[in-house]
LUMPA-492994 format. One record per residue: x, y, z of N, C-alpha, C, CB in turn. Coordinates in pm, whole numbers, plus 50000, padded with zeros to 5 digits. Each point is the difference from the previous one (the first is absolute). Glycine has a CB too. Example, Ala and Ser with C-alpha at 12.3 -4.5 7.8 and 13.67 -1.06 7.14 Angstrom:
TIBA neast nnorth   nup caeast canorth  caup ceast cnorth   cup cbeast cbnorth  cbup
TIBA 51319  49431 50780  49911   50119 50000 50090  50120 50000  49811   49883 50125
TIBA 50154  50222 49803  50082   50119 50006 49923  50109 50073  50118   49937 49785
//
This chain:
TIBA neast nnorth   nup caeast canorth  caup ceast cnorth   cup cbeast cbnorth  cbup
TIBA 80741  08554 52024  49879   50033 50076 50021  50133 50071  49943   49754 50031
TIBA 49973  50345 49945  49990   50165 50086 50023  49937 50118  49815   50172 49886
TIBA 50198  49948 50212  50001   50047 50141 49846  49972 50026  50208   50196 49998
TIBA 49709  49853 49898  49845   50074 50052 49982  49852 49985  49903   50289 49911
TIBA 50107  49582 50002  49961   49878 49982 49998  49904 50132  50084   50048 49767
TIBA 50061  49995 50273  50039   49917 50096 49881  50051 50122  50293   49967 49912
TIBA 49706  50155 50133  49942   50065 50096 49836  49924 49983  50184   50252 49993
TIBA 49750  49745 49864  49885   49966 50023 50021  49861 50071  49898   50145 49806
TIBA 50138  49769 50126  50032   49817 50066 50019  49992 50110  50103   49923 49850
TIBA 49974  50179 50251  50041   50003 50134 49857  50009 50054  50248   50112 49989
TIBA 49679  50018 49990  49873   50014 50039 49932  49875 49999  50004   50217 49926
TIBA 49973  49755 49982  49918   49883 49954 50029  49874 50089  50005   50092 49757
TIBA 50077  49906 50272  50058   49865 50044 49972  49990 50167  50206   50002 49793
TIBA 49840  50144 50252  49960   50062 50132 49828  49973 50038  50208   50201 49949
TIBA 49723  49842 49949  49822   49978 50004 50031  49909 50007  49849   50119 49893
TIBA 50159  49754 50045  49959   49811 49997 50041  49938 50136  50065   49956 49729
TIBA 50048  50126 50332  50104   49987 50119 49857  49999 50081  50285   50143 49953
TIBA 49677  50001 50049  49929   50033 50117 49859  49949 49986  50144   50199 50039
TIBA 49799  49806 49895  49881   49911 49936 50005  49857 50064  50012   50127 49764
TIBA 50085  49815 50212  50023   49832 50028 49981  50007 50129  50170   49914 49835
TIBA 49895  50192 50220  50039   50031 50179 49844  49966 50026  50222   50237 50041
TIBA 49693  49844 49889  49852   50050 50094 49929  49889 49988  49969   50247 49955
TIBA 50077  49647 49922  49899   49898 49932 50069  49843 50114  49966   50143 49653
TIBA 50148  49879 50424  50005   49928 50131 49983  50029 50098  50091   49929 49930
TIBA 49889  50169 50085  49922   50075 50133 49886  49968 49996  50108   50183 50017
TIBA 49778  49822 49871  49887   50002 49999 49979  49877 50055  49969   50153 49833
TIBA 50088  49756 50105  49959   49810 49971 50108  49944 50130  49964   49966 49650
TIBA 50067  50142 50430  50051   49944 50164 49912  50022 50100  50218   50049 49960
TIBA 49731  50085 50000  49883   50051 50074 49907  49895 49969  50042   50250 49991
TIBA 49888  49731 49924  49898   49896 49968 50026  49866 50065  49967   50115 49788
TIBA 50129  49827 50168  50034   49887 50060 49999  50050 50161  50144   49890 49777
TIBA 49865  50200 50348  50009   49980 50041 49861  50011 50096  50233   50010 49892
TIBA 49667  50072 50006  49858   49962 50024 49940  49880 49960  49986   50205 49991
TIBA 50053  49681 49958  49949   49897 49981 49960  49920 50047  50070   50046 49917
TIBA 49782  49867 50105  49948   49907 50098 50163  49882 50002  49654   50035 49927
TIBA 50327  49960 50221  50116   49869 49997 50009  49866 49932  50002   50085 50186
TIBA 50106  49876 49780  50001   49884 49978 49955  49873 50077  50138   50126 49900
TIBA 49796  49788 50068  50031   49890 50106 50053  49874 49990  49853   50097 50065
TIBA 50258  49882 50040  50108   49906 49954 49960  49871 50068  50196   50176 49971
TIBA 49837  49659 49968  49972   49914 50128 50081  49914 50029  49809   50018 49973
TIBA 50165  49965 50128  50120   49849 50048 49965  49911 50003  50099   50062 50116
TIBA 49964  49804 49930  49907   49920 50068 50152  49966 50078  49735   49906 49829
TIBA 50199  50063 50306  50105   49901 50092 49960  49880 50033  50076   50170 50099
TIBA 49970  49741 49865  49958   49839 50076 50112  50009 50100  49902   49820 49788
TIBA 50051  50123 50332  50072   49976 50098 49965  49876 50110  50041   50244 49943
TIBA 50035  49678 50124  49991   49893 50084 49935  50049 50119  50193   49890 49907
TIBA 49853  50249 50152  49979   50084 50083 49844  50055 50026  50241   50033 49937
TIBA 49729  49975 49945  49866   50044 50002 49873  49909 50028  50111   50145 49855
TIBA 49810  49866 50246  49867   49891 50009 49856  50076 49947  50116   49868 50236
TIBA 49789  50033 49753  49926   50051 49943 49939  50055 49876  50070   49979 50165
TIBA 49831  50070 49826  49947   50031 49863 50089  50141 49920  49735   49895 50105
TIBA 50329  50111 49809  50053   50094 49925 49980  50175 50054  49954   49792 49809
TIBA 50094  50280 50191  49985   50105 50039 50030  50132 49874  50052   49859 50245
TIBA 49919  50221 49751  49989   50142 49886 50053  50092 50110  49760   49966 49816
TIBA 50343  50108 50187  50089   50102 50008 50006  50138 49917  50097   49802 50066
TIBA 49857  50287 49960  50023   50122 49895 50149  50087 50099  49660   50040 49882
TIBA 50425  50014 50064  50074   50060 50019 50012  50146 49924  50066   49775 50070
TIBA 49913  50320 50013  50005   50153 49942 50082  50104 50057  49791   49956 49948
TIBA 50300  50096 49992  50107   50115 50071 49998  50076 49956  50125   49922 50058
TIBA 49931  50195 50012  50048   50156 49956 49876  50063 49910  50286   49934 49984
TIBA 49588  50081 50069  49907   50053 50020 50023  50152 49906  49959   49844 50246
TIBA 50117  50255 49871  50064   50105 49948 49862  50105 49993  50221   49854 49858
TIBA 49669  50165 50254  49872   50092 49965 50094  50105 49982  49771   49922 50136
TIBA 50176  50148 49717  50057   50175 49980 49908  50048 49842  50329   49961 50122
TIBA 49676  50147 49883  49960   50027 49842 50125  50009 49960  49783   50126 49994
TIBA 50233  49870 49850  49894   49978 49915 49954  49859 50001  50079   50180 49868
TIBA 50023  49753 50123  49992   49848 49966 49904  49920 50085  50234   50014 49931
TIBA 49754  50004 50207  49948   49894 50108 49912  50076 50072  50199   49857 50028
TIBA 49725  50195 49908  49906   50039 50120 49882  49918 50058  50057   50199 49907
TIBA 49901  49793 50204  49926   49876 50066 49870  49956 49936  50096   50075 50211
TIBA 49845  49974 49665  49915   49973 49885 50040  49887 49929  49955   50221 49982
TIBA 50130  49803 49992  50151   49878 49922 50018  49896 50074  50157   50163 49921
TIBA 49855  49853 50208  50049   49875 50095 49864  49943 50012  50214   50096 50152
TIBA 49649  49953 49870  49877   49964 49997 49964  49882 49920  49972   50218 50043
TIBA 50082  49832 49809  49964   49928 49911 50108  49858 49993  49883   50236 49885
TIBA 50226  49803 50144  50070   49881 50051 49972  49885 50093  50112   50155 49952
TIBA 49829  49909 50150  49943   49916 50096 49905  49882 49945  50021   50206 50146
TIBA 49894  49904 49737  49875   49944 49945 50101  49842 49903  49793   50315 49971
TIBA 50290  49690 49997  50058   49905 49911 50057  49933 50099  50034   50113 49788
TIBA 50036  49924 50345  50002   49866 50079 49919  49918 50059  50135   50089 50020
TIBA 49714  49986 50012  49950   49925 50046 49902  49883 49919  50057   50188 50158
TIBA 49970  49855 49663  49976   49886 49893 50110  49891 50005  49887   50170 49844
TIBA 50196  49836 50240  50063   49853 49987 49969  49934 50085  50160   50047 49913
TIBA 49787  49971 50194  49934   49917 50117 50110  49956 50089  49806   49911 49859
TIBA 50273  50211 50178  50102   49924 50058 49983  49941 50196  50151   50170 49773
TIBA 49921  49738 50265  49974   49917 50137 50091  50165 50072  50012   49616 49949
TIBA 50113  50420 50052  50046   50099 50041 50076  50066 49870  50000   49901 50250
TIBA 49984  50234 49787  50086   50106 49976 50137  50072 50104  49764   50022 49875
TIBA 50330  49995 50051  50156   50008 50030 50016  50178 49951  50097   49683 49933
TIBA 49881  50405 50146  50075   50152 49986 50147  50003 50042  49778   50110 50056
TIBA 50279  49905 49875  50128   50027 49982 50044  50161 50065  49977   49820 49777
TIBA 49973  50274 50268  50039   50103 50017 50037  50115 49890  50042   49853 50174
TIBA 49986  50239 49867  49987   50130 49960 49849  50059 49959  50242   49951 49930
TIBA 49708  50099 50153  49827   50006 49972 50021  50173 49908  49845   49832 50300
TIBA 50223  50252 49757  50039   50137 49996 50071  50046 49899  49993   49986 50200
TIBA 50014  50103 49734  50107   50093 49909 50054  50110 50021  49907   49926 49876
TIBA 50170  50146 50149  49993   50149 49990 50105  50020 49934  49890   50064 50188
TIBA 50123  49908 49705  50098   50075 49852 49910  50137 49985  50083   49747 49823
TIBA 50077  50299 50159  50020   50133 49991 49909  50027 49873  50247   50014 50117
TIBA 49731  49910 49796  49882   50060 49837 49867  49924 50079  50183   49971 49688
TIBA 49810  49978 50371  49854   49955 50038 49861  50157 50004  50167   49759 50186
TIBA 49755  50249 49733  49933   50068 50015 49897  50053 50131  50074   49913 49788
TIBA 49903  49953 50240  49968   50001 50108 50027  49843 50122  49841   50203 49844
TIBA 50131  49881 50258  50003   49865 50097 49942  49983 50079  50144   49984 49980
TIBA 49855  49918 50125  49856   49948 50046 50030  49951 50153  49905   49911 49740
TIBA 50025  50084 50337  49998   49986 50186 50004  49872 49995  49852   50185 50112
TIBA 50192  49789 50016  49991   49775 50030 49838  49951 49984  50214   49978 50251
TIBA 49685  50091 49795  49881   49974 49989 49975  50022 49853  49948   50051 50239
TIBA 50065  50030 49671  49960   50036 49871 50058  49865 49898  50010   50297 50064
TIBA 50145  49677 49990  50043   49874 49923 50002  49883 50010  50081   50111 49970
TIBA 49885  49833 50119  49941   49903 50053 49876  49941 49968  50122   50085 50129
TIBA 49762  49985 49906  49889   50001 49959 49973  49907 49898  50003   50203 50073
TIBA 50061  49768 49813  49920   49939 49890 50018  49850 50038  50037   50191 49804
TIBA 50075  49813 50287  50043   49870 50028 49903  49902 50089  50225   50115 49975
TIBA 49670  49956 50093  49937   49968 50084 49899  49934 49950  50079   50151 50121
TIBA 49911  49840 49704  49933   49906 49954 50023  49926 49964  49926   50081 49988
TIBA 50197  49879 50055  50010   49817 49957 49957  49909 50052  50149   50027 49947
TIBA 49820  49882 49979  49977   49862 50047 50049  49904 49968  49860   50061 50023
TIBA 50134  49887 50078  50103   49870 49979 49974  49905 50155  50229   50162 49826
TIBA 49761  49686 50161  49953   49891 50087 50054  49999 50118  49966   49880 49833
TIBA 50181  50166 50167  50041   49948 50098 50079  50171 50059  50017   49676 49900
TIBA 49924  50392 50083  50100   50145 50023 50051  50028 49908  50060   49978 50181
TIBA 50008  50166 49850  50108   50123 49916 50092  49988 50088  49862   50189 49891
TIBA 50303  49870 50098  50090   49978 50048 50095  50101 49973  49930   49790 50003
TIBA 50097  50302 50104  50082   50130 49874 50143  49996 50097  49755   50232 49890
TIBA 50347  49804 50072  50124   50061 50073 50005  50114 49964  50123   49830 50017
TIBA 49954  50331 49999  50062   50083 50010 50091  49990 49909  49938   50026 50194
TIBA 50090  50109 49729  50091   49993 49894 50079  50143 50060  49844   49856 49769
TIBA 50301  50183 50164  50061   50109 50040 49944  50134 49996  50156   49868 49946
TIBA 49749  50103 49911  49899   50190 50025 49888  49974 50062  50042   50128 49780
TIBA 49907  49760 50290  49926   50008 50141 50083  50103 50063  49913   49750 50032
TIBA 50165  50180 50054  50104   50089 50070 50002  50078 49999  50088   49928 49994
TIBA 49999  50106 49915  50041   50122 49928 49871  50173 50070  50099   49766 49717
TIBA 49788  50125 50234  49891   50098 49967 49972  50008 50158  49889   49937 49728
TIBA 50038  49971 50307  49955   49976 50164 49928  49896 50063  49994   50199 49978
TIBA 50100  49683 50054  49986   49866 50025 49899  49992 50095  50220   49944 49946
TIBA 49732  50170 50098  49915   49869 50139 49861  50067 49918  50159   49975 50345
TIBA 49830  50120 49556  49879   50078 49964 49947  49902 49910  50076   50248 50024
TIBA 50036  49671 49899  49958   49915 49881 49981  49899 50073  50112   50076 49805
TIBA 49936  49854 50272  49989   49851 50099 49841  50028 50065  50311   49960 50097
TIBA 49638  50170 49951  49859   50030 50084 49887  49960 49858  50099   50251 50216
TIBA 49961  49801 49667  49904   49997 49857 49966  49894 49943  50084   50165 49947
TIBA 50047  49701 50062  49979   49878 49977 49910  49928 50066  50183   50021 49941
TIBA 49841  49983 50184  49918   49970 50138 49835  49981 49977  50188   50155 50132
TIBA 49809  49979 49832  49883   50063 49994 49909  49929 49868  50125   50233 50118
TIBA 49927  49744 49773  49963   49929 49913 50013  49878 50004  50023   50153 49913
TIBA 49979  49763 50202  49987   49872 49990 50105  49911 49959  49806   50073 49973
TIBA 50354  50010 50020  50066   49881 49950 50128  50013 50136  49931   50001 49668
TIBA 50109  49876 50313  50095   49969 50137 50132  50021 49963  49860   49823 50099
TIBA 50178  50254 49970  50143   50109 50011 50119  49873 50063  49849   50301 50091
TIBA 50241  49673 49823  50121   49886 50063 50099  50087 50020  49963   49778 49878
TIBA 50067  50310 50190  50135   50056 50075 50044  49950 50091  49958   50162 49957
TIBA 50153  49706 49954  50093   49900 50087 49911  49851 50083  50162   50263 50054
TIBA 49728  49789 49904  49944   49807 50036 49952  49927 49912  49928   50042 50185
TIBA 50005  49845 49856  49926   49947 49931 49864  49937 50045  50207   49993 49905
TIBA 49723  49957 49998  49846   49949 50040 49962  49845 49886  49902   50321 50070
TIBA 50050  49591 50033  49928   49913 49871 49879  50080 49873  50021   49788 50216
TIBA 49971  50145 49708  49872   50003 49901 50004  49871 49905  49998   50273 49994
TIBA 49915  49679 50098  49927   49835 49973 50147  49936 49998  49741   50028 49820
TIBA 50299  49876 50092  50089   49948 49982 50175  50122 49994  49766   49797 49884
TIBA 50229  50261 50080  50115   50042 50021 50044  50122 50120  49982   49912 49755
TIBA 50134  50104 50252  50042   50097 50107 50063  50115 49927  50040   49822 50179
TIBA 49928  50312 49822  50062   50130 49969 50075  50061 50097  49836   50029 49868
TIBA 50245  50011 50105  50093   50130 50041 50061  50077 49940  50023   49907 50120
TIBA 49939  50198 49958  50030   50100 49895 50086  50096 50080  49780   49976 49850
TIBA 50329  50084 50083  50160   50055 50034 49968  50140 49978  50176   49801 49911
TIBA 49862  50354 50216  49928   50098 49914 50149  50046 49957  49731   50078 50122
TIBA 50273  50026 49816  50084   50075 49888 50101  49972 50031  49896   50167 49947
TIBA 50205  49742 49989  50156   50042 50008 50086  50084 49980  49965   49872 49980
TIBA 49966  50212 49932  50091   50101 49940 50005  50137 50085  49946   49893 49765
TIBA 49976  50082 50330  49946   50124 50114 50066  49940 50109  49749   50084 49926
TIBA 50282  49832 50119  50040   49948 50060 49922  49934 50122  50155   50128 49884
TIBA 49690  49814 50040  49945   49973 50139 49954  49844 49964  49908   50273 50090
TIBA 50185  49648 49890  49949   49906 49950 50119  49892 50101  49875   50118 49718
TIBA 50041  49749 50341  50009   49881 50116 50033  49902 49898  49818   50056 50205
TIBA 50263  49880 49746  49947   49906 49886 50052  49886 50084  50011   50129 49742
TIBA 50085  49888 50399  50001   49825 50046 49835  50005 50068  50325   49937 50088
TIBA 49653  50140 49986  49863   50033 50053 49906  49921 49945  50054   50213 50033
TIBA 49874  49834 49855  49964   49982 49935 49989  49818 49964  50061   50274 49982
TIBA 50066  49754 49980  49974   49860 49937 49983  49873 50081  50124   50098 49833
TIBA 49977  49893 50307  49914   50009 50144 49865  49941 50046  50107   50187 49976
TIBA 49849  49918 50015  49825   50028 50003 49962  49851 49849  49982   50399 50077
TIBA 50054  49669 49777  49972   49870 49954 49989  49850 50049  50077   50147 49883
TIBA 50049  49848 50153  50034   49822 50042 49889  49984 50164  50355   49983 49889
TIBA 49663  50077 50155  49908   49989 50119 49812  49969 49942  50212   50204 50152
TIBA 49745  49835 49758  49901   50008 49918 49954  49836 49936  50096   50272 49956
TIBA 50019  49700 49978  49983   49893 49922 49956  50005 49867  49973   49924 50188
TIBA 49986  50022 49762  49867   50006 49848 50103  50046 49903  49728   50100 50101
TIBA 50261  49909 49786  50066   50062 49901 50016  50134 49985  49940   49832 49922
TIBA 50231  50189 50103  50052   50115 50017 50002  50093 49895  50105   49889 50143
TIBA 49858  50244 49881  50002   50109 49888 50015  50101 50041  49886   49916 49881
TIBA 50199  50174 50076  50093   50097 50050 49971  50105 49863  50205   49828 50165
TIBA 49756  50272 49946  49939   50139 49880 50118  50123 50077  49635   49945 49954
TIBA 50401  50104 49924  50095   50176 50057 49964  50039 49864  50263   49977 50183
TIBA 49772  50152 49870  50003   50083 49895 50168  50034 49909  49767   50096 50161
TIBA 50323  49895 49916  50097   49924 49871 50038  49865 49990  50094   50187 50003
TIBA 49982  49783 49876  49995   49859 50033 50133  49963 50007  49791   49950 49897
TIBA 50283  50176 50220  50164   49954 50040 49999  49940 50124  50114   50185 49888
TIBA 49812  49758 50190  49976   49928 50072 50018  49869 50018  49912   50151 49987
TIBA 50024  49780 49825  50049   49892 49989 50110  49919 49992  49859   50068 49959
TIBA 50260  49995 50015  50122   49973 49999 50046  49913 50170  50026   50241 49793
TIBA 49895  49829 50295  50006   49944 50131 49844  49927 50026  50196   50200 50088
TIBA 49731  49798 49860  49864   49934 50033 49991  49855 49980  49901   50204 49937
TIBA 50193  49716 50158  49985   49837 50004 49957  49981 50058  50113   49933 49953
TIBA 49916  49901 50150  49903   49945 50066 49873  49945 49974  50111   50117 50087
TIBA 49744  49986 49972  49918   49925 49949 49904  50075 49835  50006   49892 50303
TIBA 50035  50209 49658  49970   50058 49921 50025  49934 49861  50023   50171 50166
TIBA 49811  49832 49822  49975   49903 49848 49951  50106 49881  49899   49754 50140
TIBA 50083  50335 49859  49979   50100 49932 49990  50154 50036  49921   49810 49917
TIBA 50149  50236 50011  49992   50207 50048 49995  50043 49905  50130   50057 50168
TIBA 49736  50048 49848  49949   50060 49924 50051  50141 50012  49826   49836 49999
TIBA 50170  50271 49927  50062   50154 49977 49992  50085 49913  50114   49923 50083
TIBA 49945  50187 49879  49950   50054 49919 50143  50114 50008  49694   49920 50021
TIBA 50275  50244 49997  50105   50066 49998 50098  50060 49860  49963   49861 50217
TIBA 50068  50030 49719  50093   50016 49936 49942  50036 49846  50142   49848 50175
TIBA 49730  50175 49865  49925   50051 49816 50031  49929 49910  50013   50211 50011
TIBA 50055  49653 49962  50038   49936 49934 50128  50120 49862  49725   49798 50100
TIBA 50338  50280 50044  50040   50119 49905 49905  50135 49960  50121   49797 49910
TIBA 49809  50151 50044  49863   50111 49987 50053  50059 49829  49948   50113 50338
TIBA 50195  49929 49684  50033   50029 49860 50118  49931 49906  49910   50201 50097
TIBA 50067  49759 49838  50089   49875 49955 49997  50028 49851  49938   49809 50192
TIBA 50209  50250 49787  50026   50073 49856 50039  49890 49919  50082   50231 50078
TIBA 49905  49753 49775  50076   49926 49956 50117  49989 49977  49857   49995 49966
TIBA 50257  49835 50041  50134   50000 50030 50035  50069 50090  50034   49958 49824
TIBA 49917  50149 50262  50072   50049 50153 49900  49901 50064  50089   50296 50001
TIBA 49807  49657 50040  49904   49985 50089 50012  50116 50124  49998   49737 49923
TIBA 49955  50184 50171  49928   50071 50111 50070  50103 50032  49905   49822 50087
TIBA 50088  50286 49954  50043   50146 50048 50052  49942 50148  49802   50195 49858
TIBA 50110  49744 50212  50016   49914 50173 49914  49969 50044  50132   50091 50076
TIBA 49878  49757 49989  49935   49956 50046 49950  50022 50151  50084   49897 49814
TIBA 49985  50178 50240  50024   50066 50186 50043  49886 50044  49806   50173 50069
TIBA 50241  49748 49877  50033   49888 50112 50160  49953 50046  49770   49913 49898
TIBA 50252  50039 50177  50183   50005 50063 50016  49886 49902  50041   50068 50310
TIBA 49852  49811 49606  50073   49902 49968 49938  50068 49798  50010   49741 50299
TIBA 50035  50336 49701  49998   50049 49830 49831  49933 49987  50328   49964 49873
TIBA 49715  49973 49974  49929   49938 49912 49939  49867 50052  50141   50117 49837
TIBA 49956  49822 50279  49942   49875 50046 49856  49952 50031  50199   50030 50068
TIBA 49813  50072 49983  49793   49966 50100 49952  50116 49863  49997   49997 50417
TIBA 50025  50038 49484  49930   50145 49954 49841  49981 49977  50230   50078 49867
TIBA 49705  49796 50105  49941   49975 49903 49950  49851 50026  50132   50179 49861
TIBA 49707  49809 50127  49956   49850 49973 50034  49896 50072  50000   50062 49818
TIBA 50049  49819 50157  50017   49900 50062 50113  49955 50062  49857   49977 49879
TIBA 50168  50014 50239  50173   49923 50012 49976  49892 50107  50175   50233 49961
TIBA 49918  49646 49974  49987   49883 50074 50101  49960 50088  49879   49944 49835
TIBA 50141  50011 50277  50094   49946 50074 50017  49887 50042  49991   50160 50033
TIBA 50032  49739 49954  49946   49892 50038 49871  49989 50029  50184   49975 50054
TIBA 49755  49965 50090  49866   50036 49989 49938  50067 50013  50012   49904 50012
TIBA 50021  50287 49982  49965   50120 50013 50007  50023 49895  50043   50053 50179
TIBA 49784  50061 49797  49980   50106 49914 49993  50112 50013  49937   49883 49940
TIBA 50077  50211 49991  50006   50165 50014 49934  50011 49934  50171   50080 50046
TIBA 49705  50008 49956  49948   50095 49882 50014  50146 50005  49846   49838 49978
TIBA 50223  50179 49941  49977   50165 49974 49946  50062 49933  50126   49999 50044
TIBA 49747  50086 49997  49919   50067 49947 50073  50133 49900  49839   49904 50214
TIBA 50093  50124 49667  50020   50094 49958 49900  50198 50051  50089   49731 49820
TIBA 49836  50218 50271  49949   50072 50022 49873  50075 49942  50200   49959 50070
TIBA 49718  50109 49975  49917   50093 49954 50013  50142 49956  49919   49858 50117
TIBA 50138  50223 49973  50026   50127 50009 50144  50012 49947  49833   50038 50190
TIBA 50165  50116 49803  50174   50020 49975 50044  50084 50093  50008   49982 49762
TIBA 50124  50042 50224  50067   50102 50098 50123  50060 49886  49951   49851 50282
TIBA 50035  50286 49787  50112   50098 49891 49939  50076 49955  50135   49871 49922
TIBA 49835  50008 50012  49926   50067 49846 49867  49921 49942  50256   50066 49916
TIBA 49656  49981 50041  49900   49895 50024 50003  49977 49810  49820   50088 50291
TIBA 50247  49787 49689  50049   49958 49900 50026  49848 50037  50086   50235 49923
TIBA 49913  49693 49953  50010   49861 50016 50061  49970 49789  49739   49948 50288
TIBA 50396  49976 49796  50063   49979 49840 50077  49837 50022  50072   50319 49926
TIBA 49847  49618 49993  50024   49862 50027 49987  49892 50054  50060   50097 49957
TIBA 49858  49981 50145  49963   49918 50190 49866  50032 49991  50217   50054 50193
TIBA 49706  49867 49775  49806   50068 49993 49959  49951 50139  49901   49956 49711
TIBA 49991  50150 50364  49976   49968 50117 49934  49834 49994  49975   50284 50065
TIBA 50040  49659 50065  49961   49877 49979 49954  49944 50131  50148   49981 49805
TIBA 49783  49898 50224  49975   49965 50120 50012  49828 49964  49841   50241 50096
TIBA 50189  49687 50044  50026   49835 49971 49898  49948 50055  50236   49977 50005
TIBA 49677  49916 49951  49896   49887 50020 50097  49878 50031  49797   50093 49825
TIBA 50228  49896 50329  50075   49888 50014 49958  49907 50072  50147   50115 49965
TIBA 49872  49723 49978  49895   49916 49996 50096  49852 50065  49828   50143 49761
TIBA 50098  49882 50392  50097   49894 50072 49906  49887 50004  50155   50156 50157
TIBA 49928  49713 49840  49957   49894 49942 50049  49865 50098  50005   50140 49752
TIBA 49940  49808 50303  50050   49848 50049 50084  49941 49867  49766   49942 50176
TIBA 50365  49950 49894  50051   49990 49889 49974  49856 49943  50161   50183 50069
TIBA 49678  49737 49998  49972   49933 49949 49845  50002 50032  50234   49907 49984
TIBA 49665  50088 49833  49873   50002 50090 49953  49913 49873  49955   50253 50182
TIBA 49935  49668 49884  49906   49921 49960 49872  50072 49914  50086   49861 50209
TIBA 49845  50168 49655  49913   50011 49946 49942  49939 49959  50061   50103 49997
TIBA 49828  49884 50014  49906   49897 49921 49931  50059 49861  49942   49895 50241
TIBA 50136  49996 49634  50010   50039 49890 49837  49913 49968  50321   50049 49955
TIBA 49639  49975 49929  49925   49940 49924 50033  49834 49967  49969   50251 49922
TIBA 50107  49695 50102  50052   49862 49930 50044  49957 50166  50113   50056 49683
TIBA 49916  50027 50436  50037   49925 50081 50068  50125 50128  50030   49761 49793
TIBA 50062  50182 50274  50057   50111 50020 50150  49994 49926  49848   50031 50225
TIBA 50228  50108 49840  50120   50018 49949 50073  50096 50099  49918   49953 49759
TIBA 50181  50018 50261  50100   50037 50126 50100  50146 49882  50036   49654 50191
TIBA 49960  50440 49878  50081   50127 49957 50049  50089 50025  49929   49958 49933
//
């Protein structure tokens, strides 16, 4: 085989190289404009009274161009408020400012879309690290302002259950005996919202479920390497979806938005429909009733 032979194949091989490169870039980018997924649970619990409850859980927001601009979150809104949920669970990070973000957006500008949710029993947001980061009391005045109730380090009933919500650990402004505290003093069925979900590792007592987000479920997740990082002190543990503890659950959101890079490889944005349940209820079937 020539010199000049070999030289063409190198070329050649170099194009398919770089080609392939652009043809996962493209379909990361895409994926990471994609309407969310929606994932569901169900919890039966002893703990729980009353008629069943609907939970939406949504994190890492991330308002920025290209990917998230508050048009996008609009239309998101518009798909939460087709599930009819009793409450909604914000997980934090409302903000972006990556360095490729085309553009970016004020606490009032990102916020905003949020102010159309609905939901029976309230919205519920904590603080994430690019709150912070960006300017915590500007984004906390924006939440406010839109109608949803800001948990930095307390908690509040809604109907049957009790929330608290832990603000940023990773900033370092986060109460979690506080907090949880405030739960048990409350009563009702405990639910514990942060924006990471390294909290849980210490979140006993009365905490029956914590909800979160943060960790992008990776955001980029190569094949045979997986995740690039999850940001979290406990790896892979909390990275992702569901984790059980005895009678504690974690959910970890995969998020909406991105950060870095506004790319999504493996981890499609997603939001949870979580569906708390008495862990014994009576229906009246057609033939009679039936206990379930």
């Amino acid at each position: 085989m020539t010199r000049g032979r070999h030289g063409r194949i190198a070329v050649r091989l170099l194009l398919a190289l770089v080609l392939a490169g652009i043809a996962v870039v493209a379909f990361a980018y895409r994926t990471a404009l994609a309407d969310p997924v929606v994932r569901d649970l169900t919890i039966r619990s002893d703990r729980m009274t009353g008629a069943p409850l609907t939970l939406v859980l949504i994190s890492d927001v991330h308002v920025a161009g290209p990917d998230m601009p508050p048009e996008r979150l609009a239309r998101i809104v518009t798909q939460i408020n087709a599930l009819a949920p009793d409450i909604v669970l914000l997980a934090g990070d409302f903000v972006s400012d990556k360095s490729v973000a085309t553009r970016t957006y004020d606490a009032p500008e990102s916020i905003a879309p949020l102010g159309g949710l609905r939901s029976r029993l309230g919205s519920f947001a904590v603080l994430g690290n690019h709150d912070h980061w960006r300017d915590g009391a500007a984004l906390s005045a924006a939440i406010r302002a839109n109608g949803i109730t800001l948990l930095d380090n307390r908690a509040v009933r809604a109907g049957p259950l009790a929330i608290g919500g832990i603000d940023d650990v990773y900033t370092g402004h986060a109460d979690l005996p506080g907090t949880v505290a405030a739960l048990r003093a409350l009563g009702g069925y405990p639910v514990l919202l942060s924006h990471s979900p390294d909290p849980f590792a210490e979140a006993t007592g009365p905490v029956a479920l914590m909800a979160a987000g943060h960790t992008h479920c990776g955001q980029i997740r190569l094949p045979l390497i997986g995740a690039l990082t999850y940001a979290s002190a406990h790896g892979d543990r909390f990275g992702c979806g569901v984790v059980r503890d005895g009678n504690r659950t974690l959910v970890v959101g995969a998020g909406l938005g991105t950060s870095v890079l506004p790319l999504r490889l493996g981890a499609v944005p997603d939001l949870w429909r979580i569906r708390i349940v008495p862990a014994r209820r009576t229906t009246r079937l057609a033939g009679g009733d039936a206990t379930r």
